[in-house]
N, C-alpha and C positions, 0 to 999 in steps of 0.2 A: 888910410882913411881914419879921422879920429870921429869918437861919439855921434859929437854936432853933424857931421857933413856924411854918413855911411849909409843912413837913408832917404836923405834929400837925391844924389846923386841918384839917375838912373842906371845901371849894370845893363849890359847886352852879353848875351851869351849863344853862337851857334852850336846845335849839333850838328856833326854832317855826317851822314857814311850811304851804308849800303843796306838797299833792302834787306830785311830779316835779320839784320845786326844788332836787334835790340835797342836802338834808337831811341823808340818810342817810350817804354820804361824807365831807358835814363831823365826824359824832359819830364815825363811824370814822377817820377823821385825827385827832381829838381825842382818841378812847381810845387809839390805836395809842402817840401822843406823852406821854401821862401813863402807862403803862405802862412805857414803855422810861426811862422820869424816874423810876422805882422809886416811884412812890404805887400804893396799891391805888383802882380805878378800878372801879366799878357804870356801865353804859351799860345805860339803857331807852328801848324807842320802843313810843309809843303813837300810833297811826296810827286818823285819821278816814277821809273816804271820800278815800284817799290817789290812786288810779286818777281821779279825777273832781273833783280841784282842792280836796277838801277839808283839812280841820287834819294836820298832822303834828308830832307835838310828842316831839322826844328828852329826856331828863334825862341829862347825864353829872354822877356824883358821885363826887371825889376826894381824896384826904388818906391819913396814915397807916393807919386801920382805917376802912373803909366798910361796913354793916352792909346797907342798906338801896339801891336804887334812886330809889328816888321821892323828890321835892324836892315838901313842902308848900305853900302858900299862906305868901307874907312870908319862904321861907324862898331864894330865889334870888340869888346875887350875883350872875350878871348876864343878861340874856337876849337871846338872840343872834335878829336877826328876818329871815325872808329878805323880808316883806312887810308894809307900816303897819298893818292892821287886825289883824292876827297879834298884833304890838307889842301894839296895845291891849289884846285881848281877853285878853291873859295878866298884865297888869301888874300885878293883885293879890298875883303869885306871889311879886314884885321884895321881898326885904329893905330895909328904909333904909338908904339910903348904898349900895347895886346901881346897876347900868347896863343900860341897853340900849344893844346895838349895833345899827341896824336900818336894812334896806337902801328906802331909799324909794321905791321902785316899787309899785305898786298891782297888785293883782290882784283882779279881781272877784269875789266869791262869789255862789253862785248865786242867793240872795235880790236882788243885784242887775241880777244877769242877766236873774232874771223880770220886773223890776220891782217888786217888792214890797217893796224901799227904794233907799236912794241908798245912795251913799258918802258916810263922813262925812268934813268937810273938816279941815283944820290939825289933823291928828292929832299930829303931832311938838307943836305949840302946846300943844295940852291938853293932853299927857301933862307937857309942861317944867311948866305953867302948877299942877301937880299934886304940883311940889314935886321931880320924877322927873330925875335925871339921862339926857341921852338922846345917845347919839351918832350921828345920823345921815348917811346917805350915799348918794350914786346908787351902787350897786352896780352895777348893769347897764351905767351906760358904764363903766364900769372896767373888768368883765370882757368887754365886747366890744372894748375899747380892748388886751386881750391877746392877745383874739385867737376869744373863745366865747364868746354870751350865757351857755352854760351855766354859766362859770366863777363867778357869783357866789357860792357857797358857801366858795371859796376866798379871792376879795377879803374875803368877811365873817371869814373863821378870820383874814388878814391884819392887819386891824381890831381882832380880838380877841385877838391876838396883842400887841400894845403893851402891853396892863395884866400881861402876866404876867413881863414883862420882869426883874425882880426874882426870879423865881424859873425861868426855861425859855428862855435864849440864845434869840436869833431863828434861829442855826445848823438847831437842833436842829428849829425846826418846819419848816426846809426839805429838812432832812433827812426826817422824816415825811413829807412830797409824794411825793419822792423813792421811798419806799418803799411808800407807798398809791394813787400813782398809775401807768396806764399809760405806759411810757416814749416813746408818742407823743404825749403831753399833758404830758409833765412839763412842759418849757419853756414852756410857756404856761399854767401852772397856776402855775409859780415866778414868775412875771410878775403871774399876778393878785394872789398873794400879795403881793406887795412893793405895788403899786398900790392896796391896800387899808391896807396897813401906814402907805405914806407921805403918803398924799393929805392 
């Protein structure tokens, strides 16, 4: 995207994962920083059974004029995953030529908790094998490697951080930490940042 057309164009962005994954923090660091970057910024969270491990799915949509919240089906340029089955189960939403950013930890759902299926395997495979751009990553030694399992929301924003490079200085999203996070956690929030950035 040059100059002219980077804030005409609208951006769609999912999160998706699982209750208590921190979710919620990352779509607020994400509106807080496309906001003070002067786009107009729509943030929706639609929340499954969020308390009990279920779906958590934000849409942030930004650009010059944003009318709407919600990101269709084909209409997502990238989606951000805190968990591989999360990944899949939304990647209808993914545009061509979108990405996913998804952290490769696993999380059970309850159908497999009961028993009443497996997990499936080489998810990252079949979504690649799909045509699907896919950038995956351990999230989780990352952000225990800064210092919190909890931090993976911020390794993943780190992550997601690289593709906007051309349009939101890497400054600026650490300055957003800085300002969305508790100032006992900055430092190790700035930490997971960068280790999701650089990995």
């Amino acid at each position: 995207m040059d100059g002219e057309d980077k804030i005409n164009m609208t951006k769609n962005i999912m999160i998706v994962g699982v209750g208590g994954q921190g979710s919620l923090l990352a779509s607020k660091l994400l509106g807080h920083l496309l906001v003070t970057e002067g786009y107009d910024v729509k943030v929706s969270e639609v929340h499954g059974m969020s308390q009990r491990g279920g779906s958590v799915v934000t849409y942030v949509r930004f650009g010059e004029k944003v009318y709407s919240p919600v990101i269709d089906k084909g209409e997502a340029d990238f989606i951000v995953s805190f968990e591989l089955l999360e990944a899949a189960r939304y990647v209808e939403y993914l545009r061509e030529g979108g990405k996913i950013v998804v952290n490769t930890q696993t999380i059970d759902p309850m159908p497999v908790i009961t028993g009443a299926m497996e997990y499936p395997e080489n998810l990252v495979e079949k979504m690649e094998n799909k045509g699907l751009q896919v950038d995956a990553m351990d999230c989780l030694s990352l952000a225990e490697e800064a210092g919190s399992a909890k931090a993976v929301n911020i390794v993943l924003m780190g992550r997601l951080s690289k593709y906007f490079d051309d349009i939101i200085p890497v400054e600026k999203w650490k300055k957003a930490i800085t300002e969305c996070v508790p100032k006992k956690f900055e430092e190790l929030n700035q930490k997971a940042f960068l280790l999701g950035r650089e990995s």
